[in-house]
C-alpha positions, 0 to 999 in steps of 0.5 A: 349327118345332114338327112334327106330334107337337108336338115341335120340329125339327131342322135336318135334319128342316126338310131334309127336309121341305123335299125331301117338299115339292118331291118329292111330290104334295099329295095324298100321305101323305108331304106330309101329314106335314109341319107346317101351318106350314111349307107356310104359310111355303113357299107364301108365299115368292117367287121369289127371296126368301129367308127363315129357319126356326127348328129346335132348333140354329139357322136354316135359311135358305130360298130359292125358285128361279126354277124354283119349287123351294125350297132350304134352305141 
């Protein structure tokens, strides 16, 4: 996953972003931050489905919940 500055990201840097998607509002400036790509791949995903997301040390696996929230494990 490459950020907004153009660099990739981290495991932990894709965890939190991940809580800025489930916490804030899409009208804020902290979710503005987030990479296009990731909300892409968010917004897409399906109640109980699970996908993974590439960082510089390795995958992250993504799951949504049946309460829409989306959870990195």
């Amino acid at each position: 996953m490459i950020d907004l500055d153009g660099n990739p990201m981290t495991r932990e840097k894709i965890r939190a972003a991940i809580q800025i998607y489930n916490s804030e509002s899409r009208g804020s400036q902290a979710f503005a931050k987030l990479p296009r790509a990731l909300i892409s791949i968010l917004d897409a995903l399906a109640v109980g489905k699970t996908t993974y997301v590439k960082g510089t040390d390795g995958q992250l696996q993504v799951n949504r919940r049946k309460d829409k929230s989306v959870v990195a494990g």
